[in-house]
Residue frames relative to the residue before (quaternion, step in Angstrom):
aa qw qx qy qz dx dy dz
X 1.0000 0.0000 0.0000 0.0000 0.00 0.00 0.00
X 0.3056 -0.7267 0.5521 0.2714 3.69 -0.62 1.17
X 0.5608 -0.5453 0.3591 0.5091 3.72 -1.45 0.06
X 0.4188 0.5037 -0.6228 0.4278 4.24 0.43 0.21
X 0.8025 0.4734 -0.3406 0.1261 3.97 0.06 -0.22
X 0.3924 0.7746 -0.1109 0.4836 2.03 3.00 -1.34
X 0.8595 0.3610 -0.0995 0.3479 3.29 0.73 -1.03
X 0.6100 0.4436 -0.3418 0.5606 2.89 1.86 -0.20
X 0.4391 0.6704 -0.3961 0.4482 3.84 1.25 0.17
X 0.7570 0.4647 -0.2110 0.4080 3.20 1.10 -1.74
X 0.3431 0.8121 -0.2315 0.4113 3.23 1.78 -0.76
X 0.7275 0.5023 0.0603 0.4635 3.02 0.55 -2.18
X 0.6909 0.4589 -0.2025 0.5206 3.62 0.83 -0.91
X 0.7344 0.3607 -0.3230 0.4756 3.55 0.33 -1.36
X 0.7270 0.3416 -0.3786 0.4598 4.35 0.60 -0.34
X 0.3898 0.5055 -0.6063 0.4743 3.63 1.14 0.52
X 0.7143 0.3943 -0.3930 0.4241 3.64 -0.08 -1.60
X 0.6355 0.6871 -0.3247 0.1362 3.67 0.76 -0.76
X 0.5274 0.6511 -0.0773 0.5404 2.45 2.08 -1.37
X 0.7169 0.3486 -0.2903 0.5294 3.61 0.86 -0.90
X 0.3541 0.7206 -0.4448 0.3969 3.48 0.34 -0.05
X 0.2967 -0.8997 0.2861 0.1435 3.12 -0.71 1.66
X 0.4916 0.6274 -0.1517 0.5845 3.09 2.13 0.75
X 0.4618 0.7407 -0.3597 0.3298 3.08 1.63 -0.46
X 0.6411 0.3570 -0.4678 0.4927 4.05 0.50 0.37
X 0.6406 0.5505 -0.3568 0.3992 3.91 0.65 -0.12
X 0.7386 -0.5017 0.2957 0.3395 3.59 -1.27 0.57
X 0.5363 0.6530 -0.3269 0.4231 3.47 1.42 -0.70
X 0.6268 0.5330 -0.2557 0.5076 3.59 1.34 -1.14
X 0.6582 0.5679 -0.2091 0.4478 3.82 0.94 -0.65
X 0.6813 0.4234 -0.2804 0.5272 3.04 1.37 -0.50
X 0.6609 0.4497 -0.3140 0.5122 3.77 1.24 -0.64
X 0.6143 0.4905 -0.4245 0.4493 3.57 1.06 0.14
X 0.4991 0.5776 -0.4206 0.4903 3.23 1.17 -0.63
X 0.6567 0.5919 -0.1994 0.4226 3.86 0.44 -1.68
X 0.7141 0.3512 -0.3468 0.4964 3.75 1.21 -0.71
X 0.5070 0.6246 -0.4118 0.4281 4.13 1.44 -0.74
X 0.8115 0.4348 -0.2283 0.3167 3.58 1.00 -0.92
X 0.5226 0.6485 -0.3210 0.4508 3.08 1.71 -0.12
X 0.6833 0.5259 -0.1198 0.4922 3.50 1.82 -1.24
X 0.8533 0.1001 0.0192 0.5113 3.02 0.85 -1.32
X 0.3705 0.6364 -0.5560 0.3855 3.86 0.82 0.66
X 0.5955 -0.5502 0.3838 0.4421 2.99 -1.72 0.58
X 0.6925 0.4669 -0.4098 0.3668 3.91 0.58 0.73
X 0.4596 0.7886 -0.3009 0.2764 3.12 1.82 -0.52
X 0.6672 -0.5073 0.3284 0.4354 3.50 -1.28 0.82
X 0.7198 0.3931 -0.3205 0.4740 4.10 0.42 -0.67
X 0.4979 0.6234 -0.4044 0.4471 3.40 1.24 -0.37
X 0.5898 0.7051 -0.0465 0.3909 3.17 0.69 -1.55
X 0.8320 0.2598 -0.1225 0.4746 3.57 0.71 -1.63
X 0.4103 0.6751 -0.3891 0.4738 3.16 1.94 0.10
X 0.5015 0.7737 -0.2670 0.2804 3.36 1.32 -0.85
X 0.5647 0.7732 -0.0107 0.2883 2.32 1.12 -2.17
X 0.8038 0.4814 -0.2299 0.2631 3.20 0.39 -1.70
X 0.3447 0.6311 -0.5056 0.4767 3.82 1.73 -0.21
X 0.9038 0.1888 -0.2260 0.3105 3.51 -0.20 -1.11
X 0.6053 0.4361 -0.5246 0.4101 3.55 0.37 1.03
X 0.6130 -0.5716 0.3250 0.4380 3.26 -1.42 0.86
X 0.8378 -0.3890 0.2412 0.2975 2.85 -2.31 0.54
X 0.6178 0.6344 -0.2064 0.4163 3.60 0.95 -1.39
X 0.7514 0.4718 -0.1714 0.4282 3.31 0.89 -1.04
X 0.3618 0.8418 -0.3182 0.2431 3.32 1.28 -0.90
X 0.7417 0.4861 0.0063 0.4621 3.30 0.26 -1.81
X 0.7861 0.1971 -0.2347 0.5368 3.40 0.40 -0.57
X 0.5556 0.4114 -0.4877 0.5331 3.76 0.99 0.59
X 0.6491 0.4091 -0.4486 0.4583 3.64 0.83 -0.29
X 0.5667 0.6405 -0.3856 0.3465 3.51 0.75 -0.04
X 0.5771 0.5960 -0.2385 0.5048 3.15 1.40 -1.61
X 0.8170 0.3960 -0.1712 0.3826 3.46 0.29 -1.72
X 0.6441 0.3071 -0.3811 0.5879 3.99 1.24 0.14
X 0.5930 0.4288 -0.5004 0.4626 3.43 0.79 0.61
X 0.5950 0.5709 -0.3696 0.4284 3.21 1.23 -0.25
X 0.6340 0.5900 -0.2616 0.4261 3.65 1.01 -0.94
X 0.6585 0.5070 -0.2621 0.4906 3.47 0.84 -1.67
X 0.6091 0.5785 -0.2923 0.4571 3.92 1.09 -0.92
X 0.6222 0.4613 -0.2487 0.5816 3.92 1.13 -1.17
X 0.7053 0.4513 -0.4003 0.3724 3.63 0.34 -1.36
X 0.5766 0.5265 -0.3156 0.5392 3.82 0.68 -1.32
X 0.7231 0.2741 -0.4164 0.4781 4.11 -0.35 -0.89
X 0.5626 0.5009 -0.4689 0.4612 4.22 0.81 -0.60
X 0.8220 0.2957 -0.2890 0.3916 3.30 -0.02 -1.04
X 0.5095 0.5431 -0.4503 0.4926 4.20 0.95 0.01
X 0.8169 0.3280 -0.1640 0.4452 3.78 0.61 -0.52
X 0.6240 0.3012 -0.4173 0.5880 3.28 1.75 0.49
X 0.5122 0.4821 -0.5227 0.4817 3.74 1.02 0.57
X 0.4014 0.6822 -0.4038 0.4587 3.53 1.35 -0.23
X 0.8456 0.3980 -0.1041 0.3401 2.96 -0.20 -1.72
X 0.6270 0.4425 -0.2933 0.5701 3.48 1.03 -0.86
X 0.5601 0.3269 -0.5695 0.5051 4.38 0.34 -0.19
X 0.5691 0.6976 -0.3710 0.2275 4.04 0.43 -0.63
X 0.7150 0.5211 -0.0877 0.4577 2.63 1.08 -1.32
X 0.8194 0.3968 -0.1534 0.3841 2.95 0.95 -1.01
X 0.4745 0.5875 -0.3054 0.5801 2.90 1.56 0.31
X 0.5028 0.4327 -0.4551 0.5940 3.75 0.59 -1.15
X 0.7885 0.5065 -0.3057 0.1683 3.93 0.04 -1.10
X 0.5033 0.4807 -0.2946 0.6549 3.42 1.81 -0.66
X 0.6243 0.4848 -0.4979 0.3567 3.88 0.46 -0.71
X 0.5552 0.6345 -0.3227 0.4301 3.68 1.44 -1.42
X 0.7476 0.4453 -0.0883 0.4847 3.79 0.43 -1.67
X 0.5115 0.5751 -0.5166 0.3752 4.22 1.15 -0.24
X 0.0824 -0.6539 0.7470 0.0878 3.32 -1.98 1.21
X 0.5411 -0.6991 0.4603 0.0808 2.69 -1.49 1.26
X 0.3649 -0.7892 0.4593 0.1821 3.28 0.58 1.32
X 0.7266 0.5236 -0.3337 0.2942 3.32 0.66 -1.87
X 0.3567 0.8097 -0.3815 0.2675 3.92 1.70 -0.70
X 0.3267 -0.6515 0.5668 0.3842 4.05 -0.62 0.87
X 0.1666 -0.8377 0.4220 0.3039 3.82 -1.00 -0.23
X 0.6042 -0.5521 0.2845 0.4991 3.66 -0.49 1.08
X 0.8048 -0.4782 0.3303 0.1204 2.90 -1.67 1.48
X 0.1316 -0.7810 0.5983 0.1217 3.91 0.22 0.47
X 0.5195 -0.5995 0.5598 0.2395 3.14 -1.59 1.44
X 0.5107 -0.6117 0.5556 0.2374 2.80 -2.08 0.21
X 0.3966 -0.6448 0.5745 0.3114 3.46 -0.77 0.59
X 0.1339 -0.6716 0.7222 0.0974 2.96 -1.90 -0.24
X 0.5367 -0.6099 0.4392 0.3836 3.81 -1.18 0.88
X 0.4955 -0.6457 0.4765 0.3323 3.45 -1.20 0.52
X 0.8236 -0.4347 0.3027 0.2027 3.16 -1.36 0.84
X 0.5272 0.5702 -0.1839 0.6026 3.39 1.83 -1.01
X 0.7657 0.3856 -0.2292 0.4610 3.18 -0.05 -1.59
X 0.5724 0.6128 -0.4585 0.2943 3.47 0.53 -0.87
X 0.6323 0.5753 -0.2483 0.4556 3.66 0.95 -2.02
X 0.6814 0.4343 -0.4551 0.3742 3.29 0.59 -1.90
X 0.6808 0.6069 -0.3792 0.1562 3.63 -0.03 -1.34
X 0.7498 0.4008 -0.2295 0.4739 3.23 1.27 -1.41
X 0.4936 0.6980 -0.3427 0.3895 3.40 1.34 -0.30
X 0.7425 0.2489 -0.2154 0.5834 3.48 0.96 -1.13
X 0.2167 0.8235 -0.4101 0.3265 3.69 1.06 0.42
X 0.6646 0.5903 -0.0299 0.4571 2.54 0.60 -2.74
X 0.6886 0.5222 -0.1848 0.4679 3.55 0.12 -2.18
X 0.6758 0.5931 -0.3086 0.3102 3.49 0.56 -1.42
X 0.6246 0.6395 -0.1723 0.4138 3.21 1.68 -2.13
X 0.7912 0.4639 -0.0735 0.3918 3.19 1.28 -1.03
X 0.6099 -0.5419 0.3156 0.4846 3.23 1.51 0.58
X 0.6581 0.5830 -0.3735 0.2958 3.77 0.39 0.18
X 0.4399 -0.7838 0.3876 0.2050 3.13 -0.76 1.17
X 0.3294 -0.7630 0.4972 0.2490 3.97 -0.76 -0.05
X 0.0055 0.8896 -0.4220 0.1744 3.36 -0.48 1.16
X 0.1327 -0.8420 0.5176 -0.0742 3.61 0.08 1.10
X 0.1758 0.7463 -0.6336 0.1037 3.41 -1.64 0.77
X 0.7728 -0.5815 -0.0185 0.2536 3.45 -1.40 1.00
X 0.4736 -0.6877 0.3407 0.4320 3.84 -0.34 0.21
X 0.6682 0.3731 -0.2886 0.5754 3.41 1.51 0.05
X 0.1924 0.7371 -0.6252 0.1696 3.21 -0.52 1.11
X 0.7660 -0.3863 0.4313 0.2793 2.68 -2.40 0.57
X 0.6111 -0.4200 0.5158 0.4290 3.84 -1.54 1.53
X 0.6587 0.5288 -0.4140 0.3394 3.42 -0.10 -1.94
X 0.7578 0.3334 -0.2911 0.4794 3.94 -0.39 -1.20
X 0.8275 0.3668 -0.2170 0.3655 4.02 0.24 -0.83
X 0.7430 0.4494 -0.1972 0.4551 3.49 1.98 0.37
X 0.7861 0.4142 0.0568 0.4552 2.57 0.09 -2.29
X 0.7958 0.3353 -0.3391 0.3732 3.66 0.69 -0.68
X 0.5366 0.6770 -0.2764 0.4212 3.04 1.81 -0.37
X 0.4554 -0.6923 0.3803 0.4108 3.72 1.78 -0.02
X 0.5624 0.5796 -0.3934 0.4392 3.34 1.42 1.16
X 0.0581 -0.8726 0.4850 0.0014 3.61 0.94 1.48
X 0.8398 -0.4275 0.1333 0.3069 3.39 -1.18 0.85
X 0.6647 0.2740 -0.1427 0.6802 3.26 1.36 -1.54
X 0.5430 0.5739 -0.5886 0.1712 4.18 -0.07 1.19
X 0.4969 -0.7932 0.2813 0.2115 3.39 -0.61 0.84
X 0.5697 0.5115 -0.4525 0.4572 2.83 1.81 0.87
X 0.2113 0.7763 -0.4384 0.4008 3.36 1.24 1.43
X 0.5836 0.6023 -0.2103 0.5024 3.02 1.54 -1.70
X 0.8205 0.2318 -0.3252 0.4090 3.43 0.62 -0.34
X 0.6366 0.5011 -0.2335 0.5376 3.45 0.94 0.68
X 0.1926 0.8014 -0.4876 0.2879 3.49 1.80 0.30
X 0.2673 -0.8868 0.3637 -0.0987 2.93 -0.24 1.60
X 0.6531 -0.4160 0.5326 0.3417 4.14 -1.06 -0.30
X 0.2371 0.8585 -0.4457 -0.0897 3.74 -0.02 0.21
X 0.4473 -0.6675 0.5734 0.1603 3.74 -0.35 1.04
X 0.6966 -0.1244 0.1222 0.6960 3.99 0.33 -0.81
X 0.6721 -0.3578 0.5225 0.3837 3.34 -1.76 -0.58
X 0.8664 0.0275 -0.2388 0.4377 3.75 1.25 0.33
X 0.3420 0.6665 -0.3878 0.5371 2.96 1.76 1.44
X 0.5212 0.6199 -0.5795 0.0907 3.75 -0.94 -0.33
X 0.7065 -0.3864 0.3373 0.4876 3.05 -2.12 0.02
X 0.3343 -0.4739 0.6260 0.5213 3.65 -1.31 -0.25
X 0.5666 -0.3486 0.7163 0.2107 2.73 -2.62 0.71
X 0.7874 0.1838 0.0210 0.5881 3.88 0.12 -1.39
X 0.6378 -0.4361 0.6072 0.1851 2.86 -2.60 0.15
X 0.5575 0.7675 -0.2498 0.1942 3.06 1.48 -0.53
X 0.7314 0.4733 -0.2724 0.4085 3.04 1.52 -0.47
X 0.3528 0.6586 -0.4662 0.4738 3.12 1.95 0.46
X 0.6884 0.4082 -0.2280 0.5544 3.99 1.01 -0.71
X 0.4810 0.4378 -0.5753 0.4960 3.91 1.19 0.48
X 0.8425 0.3360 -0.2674 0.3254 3.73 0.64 -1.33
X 0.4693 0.6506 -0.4279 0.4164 3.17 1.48 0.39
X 0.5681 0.5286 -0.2626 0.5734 3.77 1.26 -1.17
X 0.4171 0.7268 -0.2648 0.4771 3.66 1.10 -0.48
X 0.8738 0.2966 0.0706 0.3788 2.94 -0.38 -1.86
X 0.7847 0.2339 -0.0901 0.5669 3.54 0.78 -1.08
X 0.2243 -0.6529 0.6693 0.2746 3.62 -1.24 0.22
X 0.5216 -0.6231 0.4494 0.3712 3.59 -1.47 1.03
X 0.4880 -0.1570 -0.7679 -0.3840 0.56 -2.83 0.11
X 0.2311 -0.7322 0.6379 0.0595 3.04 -1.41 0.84
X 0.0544 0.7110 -0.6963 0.0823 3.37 -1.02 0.88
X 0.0911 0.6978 -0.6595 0.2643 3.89 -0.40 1.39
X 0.2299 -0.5211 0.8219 0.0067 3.11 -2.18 0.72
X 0.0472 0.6689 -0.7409 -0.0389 3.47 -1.19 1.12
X 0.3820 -0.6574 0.6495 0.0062 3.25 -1.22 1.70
X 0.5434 0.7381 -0.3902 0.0874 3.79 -1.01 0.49
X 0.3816 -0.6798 0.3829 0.4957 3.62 -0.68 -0.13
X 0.0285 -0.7909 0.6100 0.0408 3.29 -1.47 0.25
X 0.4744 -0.7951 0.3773 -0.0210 3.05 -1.00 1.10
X 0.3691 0.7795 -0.5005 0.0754 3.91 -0.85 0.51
X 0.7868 -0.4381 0.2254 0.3717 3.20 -1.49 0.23
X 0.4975 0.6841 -0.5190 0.1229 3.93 0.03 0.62
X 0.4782 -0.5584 0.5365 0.4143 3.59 -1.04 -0.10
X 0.5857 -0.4981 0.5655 0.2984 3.02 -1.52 0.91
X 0.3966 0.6412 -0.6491 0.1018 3.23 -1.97 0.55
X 0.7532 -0.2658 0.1150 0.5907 3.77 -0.98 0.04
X 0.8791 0.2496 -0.1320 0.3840 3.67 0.42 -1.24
X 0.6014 0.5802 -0.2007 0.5113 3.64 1.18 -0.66
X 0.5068 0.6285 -0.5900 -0.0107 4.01 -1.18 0.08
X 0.6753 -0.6522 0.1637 0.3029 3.46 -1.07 0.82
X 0.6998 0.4224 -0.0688 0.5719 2.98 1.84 -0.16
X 0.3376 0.8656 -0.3302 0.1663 3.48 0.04 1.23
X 0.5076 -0.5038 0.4973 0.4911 4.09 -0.46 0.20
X 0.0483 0.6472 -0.7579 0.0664 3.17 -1.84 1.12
X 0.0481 -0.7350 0.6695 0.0955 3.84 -1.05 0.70
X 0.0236 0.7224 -0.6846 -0.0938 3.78 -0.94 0.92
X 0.3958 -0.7017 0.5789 0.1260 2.96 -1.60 0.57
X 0.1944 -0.8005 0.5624 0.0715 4.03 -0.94 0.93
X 0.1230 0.6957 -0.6818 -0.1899 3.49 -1.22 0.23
X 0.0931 -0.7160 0.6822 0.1153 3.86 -0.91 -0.31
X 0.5854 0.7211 -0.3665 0.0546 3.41 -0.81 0.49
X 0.6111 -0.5897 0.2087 0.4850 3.82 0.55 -0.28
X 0.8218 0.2114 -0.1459 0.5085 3.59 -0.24 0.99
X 0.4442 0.8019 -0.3647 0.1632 3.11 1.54 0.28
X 0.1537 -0.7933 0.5769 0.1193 3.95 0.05 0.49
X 0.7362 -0.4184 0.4729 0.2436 2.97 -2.21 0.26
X 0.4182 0.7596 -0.2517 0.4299 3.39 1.50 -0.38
X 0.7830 0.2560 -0.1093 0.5563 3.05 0.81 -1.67
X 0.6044 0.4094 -0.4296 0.5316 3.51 0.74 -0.07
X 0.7340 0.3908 -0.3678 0.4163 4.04 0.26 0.13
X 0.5235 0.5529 -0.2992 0.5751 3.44 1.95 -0.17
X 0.8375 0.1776 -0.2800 0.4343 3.78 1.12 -0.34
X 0.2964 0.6310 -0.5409 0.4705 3.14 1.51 1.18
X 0.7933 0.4730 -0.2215 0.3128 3.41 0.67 -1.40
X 0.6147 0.4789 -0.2461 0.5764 3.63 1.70 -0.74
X 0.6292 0.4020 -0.4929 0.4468 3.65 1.23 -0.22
X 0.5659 0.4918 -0.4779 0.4577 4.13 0.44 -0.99
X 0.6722 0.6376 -0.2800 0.2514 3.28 0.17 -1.56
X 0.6719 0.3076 -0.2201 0.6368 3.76 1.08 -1.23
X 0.5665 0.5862 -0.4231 0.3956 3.90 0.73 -0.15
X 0.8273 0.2605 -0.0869 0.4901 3.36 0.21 -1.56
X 0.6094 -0.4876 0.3687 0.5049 3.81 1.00 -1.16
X 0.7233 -0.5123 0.3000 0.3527 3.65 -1.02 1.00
X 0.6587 0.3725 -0.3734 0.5366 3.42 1.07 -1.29
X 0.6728 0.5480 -0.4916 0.0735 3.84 -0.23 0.23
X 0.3982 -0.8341 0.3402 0.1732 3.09 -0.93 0.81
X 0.2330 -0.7564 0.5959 0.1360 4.32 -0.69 0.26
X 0.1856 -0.6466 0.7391 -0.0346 3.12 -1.67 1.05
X 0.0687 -0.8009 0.5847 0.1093 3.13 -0.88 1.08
X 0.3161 -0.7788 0.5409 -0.0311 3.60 -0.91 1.10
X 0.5787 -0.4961 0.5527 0.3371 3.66 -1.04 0.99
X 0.3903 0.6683 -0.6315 0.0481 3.04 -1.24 0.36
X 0.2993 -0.7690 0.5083 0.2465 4.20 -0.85 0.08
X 0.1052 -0.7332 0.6691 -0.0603 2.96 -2.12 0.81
X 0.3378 -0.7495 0.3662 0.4359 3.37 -0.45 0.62
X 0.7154 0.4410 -0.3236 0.4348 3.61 0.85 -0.57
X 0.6248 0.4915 -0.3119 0.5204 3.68 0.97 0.58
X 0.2927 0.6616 -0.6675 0.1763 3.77 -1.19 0.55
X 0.4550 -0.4237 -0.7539 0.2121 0.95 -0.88 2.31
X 0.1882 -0.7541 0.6178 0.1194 3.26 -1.25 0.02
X 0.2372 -0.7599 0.5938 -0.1175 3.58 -1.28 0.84
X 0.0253 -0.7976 0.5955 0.0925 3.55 -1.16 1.07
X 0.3591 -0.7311 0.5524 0.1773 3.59 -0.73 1.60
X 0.4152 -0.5739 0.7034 0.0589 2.89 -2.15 1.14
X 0.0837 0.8177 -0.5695 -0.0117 3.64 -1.00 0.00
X 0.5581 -0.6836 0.3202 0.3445 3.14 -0.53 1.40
X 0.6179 -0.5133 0.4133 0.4288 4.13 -1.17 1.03
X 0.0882 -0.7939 0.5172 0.3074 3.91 -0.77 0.46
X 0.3737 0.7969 -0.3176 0.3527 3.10 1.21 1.21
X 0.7432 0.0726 0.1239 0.6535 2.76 0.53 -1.57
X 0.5848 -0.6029 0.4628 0.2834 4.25 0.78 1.17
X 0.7526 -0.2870 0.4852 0.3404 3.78 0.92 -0.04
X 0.7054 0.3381 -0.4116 0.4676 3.87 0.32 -0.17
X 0.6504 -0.6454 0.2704 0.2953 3.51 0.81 0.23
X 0.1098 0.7933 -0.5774 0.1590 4.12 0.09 0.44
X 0.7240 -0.4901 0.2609 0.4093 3.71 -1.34 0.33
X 0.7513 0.4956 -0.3166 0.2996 3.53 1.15 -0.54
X 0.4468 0.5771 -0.2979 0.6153 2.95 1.99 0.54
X 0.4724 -0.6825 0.4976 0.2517 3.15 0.60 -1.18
X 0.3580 -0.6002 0.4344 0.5683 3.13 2.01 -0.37
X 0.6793 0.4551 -0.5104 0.2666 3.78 -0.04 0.26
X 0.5479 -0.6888 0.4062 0.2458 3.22 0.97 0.71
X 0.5930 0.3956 -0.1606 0.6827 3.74 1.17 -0.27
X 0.1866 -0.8086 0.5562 -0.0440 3.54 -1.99 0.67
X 0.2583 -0.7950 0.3729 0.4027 3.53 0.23 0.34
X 0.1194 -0.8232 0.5066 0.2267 4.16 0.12 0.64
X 0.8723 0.0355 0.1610 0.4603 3.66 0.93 -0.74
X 0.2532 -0.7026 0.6230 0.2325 3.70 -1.75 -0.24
X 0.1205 -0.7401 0.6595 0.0527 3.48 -1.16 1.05
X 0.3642 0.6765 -0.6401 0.0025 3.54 -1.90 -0.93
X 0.7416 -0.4555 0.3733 0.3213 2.96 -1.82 0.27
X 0.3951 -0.5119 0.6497 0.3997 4.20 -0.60 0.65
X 0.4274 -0.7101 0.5560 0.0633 2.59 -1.63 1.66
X 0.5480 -0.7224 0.2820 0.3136 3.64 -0.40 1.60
X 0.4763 0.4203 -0.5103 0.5798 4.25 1.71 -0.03
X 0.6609 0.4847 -0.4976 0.2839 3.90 0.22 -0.24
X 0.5622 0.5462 -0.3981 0.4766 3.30 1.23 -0.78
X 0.7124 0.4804 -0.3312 0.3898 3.90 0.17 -1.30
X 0.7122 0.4517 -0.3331 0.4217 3.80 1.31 -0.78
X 0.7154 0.2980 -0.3702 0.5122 3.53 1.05 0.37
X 0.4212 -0.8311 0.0913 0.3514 3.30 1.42 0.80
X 0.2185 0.7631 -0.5348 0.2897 3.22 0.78 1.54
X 0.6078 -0.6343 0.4150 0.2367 2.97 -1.21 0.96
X 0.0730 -0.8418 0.4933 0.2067 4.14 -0.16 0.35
X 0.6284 0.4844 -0.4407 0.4199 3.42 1.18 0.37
X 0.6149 0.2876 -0.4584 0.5737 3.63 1.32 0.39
X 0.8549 0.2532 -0.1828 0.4144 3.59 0.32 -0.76
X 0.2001 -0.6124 0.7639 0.0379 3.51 -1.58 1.06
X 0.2595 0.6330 -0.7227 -0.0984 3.15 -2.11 -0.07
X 0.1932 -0.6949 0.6062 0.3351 3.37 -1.22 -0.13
X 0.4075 -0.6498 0.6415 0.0133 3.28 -2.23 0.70
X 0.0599 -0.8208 0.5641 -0.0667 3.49 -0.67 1.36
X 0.0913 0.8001 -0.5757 -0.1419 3.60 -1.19 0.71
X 0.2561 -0.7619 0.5908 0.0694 3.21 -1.40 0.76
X 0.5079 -0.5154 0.6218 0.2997 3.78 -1.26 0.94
X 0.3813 -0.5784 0.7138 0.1025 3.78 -1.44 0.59
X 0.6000 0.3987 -0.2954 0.6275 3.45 0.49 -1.36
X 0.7258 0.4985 -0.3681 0.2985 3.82 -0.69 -1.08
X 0.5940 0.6398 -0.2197 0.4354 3.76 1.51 -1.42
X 0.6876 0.3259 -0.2330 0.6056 3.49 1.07 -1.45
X 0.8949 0.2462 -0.3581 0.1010 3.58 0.02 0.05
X 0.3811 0.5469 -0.5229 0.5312 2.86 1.69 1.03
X 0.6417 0.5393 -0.4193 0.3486 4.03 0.70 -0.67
X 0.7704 0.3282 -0.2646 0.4782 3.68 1.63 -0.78
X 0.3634 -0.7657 0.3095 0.4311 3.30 1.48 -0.66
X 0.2845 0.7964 -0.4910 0.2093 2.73 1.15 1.28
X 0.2320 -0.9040 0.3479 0.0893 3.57 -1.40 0.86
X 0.5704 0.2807 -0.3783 0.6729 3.27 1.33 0.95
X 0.3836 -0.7276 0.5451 0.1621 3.43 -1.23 1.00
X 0.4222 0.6169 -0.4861 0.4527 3.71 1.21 0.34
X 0.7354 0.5014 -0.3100 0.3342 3.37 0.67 -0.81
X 0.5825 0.5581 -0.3896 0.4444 3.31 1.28 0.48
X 0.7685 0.2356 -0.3073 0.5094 3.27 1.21 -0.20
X 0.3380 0.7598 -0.4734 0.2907 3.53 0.91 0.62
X 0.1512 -0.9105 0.3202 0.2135 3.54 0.99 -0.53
X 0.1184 0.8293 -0.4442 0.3177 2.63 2.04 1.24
X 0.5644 -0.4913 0.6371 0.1850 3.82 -0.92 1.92
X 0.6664 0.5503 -0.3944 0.3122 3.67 -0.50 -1.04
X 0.7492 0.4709 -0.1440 0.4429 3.02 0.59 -2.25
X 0.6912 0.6793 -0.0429 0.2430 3.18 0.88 -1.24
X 0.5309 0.6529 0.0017 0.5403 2.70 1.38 -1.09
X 0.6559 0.4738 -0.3320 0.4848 3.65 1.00 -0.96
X 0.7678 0.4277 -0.3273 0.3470 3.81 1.00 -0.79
X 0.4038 0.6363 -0.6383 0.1570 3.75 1.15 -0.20
């Protein structure tokens, strides 16, 4: 046996044992195959080497040793590269075997949800309103100064701005403060009798804390129509708390001011906690503040051109947030938008 066979034998041997090797599908095996290419075929390797060679034999002979010795290479390169295409499907397999999910696996039992605490109120809230002949009506959270001020009898230089310091998009853009201007383009748009709820968020300049955040749910209520009195607006204050909290509850109405109201009036409503005898979510006054009402103020009517010597109505707003946390006694209004599971969890 000349040395072209010797070496292609030894070749042949060392990726047998290589192969049997109880490691032979792992990176460790890739690296000792590499270690056997350089021994053969590096620029020091043994075929490298016999390539060397070929200066010092005679001319005649030349050729047929360069033949032998690139038949010898092409023969090593091919058995190298057949036993590292080996090794790499191995691996990669052992690796998908490592990384397989068992689809066929039952999966753990998904909780139930439950409506949020909001939605819950809103729903029965516009229920109630609904029971009572009132329509629902919605409009944008950016709106025109004009619709979220000025027609409301709240001109640039009134100081009941200061309490409504607002978002401002331009100088005649901003978020609304209220729903209210959803009941300017409604008084607009429709001739009475009107009887509407505008549901929505709205937005303004406070600091976060238990009772305050700049971003919250507000539902107001509208009537328009002829002959309307304070009557009827304290008769659907009292049938709206009343089906909310419970029959036995009771309401105090209280001076109080708006520009787009005269008269106007902030309602109390007995705690639906503690029945009235007083506890921390009251404060011990046994009573709560739930809202603001009054009569549409007779320049609001004329700015959406309604006559105020045939037509009255009155116009109520109410906090959303403020509803769910006197109905649950909750006492920080963060904890509604935390999406804390925990909290949550108490209303499924």
């Amino acid at each position: 046996m000349d040395n072209h066979e010797k070496i292609l034998q030894e070749v042949r041997q060392a990726l047998s044992e290589l192969r049997q090797e109880e490691k032979a599908a792992g990176q460790e095996a890739l690296g000792r195959l590499q270690e056997l290419r350089v021994k053969y075929l590096g620029k020091k390797g043994e075929i490298t080497q016999m390539m060397k060679q070929m200066g010092t034999l005679p001319k005649e002979e030349r050729p047929s040793f360069g033949q032998k010795v690139n038949s010898l290479r092409q023969k090593v390169e091919e058995a190298f590269e057949q036993r590292k295409s080996e090794l790499e499907e191995r691996i990669k397999e052992k690796k998908l075997a490592a990384e397989r999910i068992d689809v066929t696996l039952e999966k753990p039992e998904a909780g139930m949800g439950g409506v949020h605490p909001l939605t819950k109120v809103y729903r029965q809230v516009r229920g109630i309103f609904e029971g009572m002949g009132f329509q629902v009506v919605e409009g944008p959270e950016i709106e025109f100064d004009k619709y979220n001020f000025e027609m409301l009898n709240i001109p640039k230089d009134h100081p009941a701005r200061d309490m409504q310091d607002t978002f401002y998009v331009t100088d005649d853009i901003v978020l609304r403060t209220h729903t209210s201007p959803v009941q300017i383009r409604t008084m607009l748009g429709h001739q009475p009798p009107i009887r509407v709820i505008c549901p929505g968020r709205v937005y303004r300049t406070d600091d976060v804390d238990a009772t305050h955040s700049p971003v919250f749910n507000q539902i107001e209520g509208l009537v328009i129509d002829k002959g309307i009195t304070f009557a009827d607006l304290k008769g659907t204050i009292n049938t709206f708390l009343r089906q909310l909290y419970g029959e036995q509850t009771k309401t105090k109405f209280r001076p109080g001011f708006f520009p787009f109201t005269e008269p106007s009036a902030e309602v109390d409503a007995t705690c639906s906690l503690c029945g009235g005898k007083g506890c921390p979510a009251c404060k011990g006054a046994g009573m709560v503040e739930v809202l603001g009402c009054g009569m549409v103020n007779p320049k609001v009517l004329e700015n959406c051109g309604l006559d105020p010597e045939v037509y009255s109505g009155y116009a109520f707003g109410l906090g959303l947030d403020r509803l769910t946390n006197i109905k649950y006694g909750i006492t920080d209004i963060r904890l509604l938008y935390e999406s804390d599971v925990r909290f949550l969890r108490q209303f499924r």
